[in-house]
C-alpha angles and dihedrals in degrees: 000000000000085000092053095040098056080042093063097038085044074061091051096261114173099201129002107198114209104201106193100191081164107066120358098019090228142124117226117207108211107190123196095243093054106023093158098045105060125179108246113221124184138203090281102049141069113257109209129194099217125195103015091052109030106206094011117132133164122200097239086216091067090048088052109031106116086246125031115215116275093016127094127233088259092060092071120078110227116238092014126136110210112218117187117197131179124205 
């Protein structure tokens, strides 16, 4: 994940979120300016994608529930862990 991360902010990525619906059931939100230093945001919490959208959030528990809202279970891959990057 470190090698495709430098990859995308070498591209002029702002944010690279790292969604772990396996193990923690968190989304960490690496930043160009800190890419080794990500916020850390739980089931309970709002993860941002600051600076590359301002205002944007996203509940965590609706990135980690085994079933988001309006998809089935099939929808979701097993074993797989979701990044979302924005150019």
């Amino acid at each position: 994940m470190a090698a495709e991360r430098h990859h995308y902010f070498g591209a002029g990525t702002l944010v690279v979120w790292d969604v772990d619906v396996l193990r923690e059931e968190v989304v960490r939100v690496y930043r160009a300016t800190a890419p080794e230093n990500p916020a850390v945001y739980d089931r309970s919490q709002l993860a941002e994608a600051e600076p590359a959208l301002p205002g944007f959030t996203m509940p965590v528990e609706d990135l980690v529930s085994p079933v988001a809202p309006g998809f089935s279970r099939a929808c979701r891959p097993k074993g797989r862990r979701y990044k979302l990057h924005h150019m």
